[in-house]
C-alpha positions as CSV (number, residue, x, y, z in Angstrom):
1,X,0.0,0.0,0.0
2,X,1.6,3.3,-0.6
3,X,0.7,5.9,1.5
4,X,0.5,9.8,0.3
5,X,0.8,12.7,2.6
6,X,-2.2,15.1,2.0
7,X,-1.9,18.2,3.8
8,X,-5.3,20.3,4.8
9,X,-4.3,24.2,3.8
10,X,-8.2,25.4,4.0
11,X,-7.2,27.9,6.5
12,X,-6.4,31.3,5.5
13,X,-3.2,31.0,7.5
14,X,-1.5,29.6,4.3
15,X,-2.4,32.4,2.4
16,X,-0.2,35.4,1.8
17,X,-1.9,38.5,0.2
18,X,1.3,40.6,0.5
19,X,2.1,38.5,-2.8
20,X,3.9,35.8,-4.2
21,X,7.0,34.7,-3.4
22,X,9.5,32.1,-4.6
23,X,8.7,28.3,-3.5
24,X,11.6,27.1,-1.1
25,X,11.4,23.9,-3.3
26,X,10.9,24.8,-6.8
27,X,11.6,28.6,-6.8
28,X,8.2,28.9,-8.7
29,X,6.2,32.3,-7.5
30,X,3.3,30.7,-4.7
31,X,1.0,32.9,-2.3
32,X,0.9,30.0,-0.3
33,X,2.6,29.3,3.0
34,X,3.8,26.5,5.7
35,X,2.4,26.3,8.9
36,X,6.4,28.0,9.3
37,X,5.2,30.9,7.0
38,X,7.9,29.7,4.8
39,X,6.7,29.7,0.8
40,X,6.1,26.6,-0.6
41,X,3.2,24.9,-2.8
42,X,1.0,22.3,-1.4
43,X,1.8,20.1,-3.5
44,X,5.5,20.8,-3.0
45,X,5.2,20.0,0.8
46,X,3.1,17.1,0.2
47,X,6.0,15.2,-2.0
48,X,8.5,16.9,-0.3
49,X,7.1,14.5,3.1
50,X,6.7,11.9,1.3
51,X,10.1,11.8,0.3
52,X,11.7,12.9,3.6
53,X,9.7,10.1,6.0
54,X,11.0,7.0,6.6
55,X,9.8,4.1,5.5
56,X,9.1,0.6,7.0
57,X,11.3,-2.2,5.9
58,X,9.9,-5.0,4.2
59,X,11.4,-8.2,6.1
């Protein structure tokens, strides 16, 4: 089973209206932010966990 991490940015806590700024990750323009304040996309974040958690070995 692969497991996907899927972050909930509904709040307007991840929104900056000062403007865009570049992604931390791809250095594309995003109004978003991290629960940080840092800019970064969702979808950015969201692979950027999945690739950073550790996974379970298979024994």
């Amino acid at each position: 089973m692969i497991v996907v991490a899927l972050l909930d940015w509904r709040s307007s806590k991840h929104f900056d209206s000062s403007g865009d700024k570049p992604c931390v990750i791809c250095t594309k323009p995003t109004p978003l932010r991290s629960d940080r304040g840092k800019p970064v996309h969702k979808v950015c974040a969201e692979e950027w966990i999945d690739a950073h958690t550790p996974k379970e070995n298979k024994a």
